[in-house]
Phi, psi and omega in degrees: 000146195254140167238163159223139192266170164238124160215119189095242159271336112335156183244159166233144173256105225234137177294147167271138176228162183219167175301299230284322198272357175267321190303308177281014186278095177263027185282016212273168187269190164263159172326336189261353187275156181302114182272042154326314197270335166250074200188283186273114172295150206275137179281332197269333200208033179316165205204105184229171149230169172254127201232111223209108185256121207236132201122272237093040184282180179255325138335323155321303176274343196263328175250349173287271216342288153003276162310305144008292196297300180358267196263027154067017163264135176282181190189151177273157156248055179282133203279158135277073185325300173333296170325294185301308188313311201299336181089217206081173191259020200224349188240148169292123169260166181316328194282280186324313178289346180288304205265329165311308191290310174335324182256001160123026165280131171314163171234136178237168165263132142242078192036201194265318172241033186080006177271188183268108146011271163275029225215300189287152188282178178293322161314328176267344190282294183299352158299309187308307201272326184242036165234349157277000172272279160350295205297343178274333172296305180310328180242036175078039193226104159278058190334126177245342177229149190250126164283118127341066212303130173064016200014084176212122156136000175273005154275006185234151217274305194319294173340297201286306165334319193269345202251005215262324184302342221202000168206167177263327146224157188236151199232144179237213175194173168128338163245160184285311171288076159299105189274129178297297195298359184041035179267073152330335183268007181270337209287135186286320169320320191310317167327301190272028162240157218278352159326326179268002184265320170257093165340293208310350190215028162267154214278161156230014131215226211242348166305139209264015154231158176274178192291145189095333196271173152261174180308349178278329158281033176299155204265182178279294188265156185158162191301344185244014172239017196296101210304122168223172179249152188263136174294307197297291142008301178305301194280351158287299180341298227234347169068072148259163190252190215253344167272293187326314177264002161280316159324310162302319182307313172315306196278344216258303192293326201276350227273346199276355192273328182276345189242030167224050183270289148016337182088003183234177173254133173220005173233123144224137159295144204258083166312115166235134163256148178231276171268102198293069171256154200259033145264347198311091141006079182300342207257331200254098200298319164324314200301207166277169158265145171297129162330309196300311179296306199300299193307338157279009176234320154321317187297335186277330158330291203289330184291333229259320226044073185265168166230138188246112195266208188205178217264323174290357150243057161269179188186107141316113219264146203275312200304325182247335148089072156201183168245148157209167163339100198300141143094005181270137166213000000 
């Protein structure tokens, strides 16, 4: 069955999917079957996602991971060293984390303990950033992208300046859509946002000041700002149940279609996830995502042919000062 969705300014024609009918979906391939469609972009209609976890929960390895293998997908992590060093039962000690990356999962920083940023005199901030960058070091993990603990700082120049030294991209949240070229006036969000009220810092690539400009004019989107969407977040905000947000998770992944017609990737959306429980509460708007959902929404991904990247394949390209995919061709 077909619906049209209104989504931003657009309509999209989107399939309605429900949980019980992805459960009873037996297309999925085996482990030995070929994954082309999710390894290769498709040229005529590509279809990609970023797929991205932020905390360190321990639910990440004991129920994404999992699901994960299933359909043969990868994911960024990004830690909290503090979290880890201390050990406990709710955060990935270094042996989990470890053994992600061992098996090709990205590793990211969300600093060393999670505070807010722009909250801290400049000593501690620059500690927050490059002493998880070390501490990642320490355990044979290079980090190329950094998570915004509370997404707070990637509007502040001292912040970006400092993370700019020390990651190659920084990932924020708050749009459904990452435009690679980081223009910001194509995201249908920019109406309501205060951004279309101040020109000066709508981006017109991905460097995080415009040319000309001072430290005052840093732009919204830019290479230490890369725009992801929060699941969780989505589903408090707005109390969807577990049907209700695989359908958004649907309109959200497909919304990338019109602005990848060409044979390239030039949208994609940035998944960030945090707690994955086979326990999660559908009514406690507050809660996790369920094991159930999250596994219907990769199936739908993998049934999909989506292809699914981690943060380390983004790439910066210097001559146009946008991103794009490593390695596409």
């Amino acid at each position: 069955m077909l619906t049209v969705v209104l989504y931003g300014f657009c309509y999209l024609v989107t399939p309605v999917i429900v949980l019980s009918q992805l459960e009873n979906d037996n297309t999925m391939q085996s482990d030995s079957d070929d994954r082309n469609n999710n390894t290769i972009l498709d040229k005529d209609l590509p279809k990609a996602v970023i797929l991205t976890f932020d905390g360190g929960h321990k639910s990440q390895y004991t129920n994404a991971k999992s699901v994960l293998d299933k359909y043969g997908f990868k994911a960024t992590f990004h830690v909290v060293c503090d979290y880890t060093q201390k050990g406990g039962d709710t955060r990935m000690n270094w042996t989990e984390i470890k053994e992600l990356y061992k098996q090709g999962h990205d590793i990211g920083s969300n600093t060393m303990n999670h505070y807010v940023l722009t909250q801290l005199p400049t000593e501690k901030m620059e500690h927050e950033v490059s002493a998880s960058k070390q501490c990642l070091l320490d355990q044979g993990i290079n980090a190329t992208s950094l998570a915004y603990p509370y997404n707070r700082g990637s509007t502040t120049s001292a912040v970006v300046d400092t993370v700019a030294v020390y990651y190659q991209f920084a990932r924020s949240a708050g749009y459904p859509l990452m435009f690679l070229d980081c223009n910001l006036q194509e995201n249908e969000n920019v109406e309501d946002s205060e951004d279309k009220k101040n020109p000066t810092t709508l981006p017109t690539d991905c460097r995080p000041y415009a040319k000309g400009q001072d430290e005052n004019s840093i732009k919204t989107v830019h290479r230490y700002s890369v725009r992801g969407w929060s699941h969780e977040e989505e589903r408090k905000e707005h109390k969807y149940d577990n049907s209700d947000m695989l359908q958004r998770f649907i309109e959200v992944v497909n919304s990338q279609s019109k602005y990848n017609q060409e044979g390239s990737i030039n949208a994609i959306p940035i998944l960030i996830y945090q707690k994955i429980e086979s326990d999660s509460n559908d009514s406690d708007f507050s809660a996790a995502t369920s094991s159930e959902l999250f596994d219907a929404e990769m199936k739908y991904l993998y049934n999909n042919g989506f292809v699914v990247l981690t943060m380390s394949d983004l790439a910066y390209d210097q001559s146009s000062n946008s991103l794009h995919i490593r390695d596409e061709t």
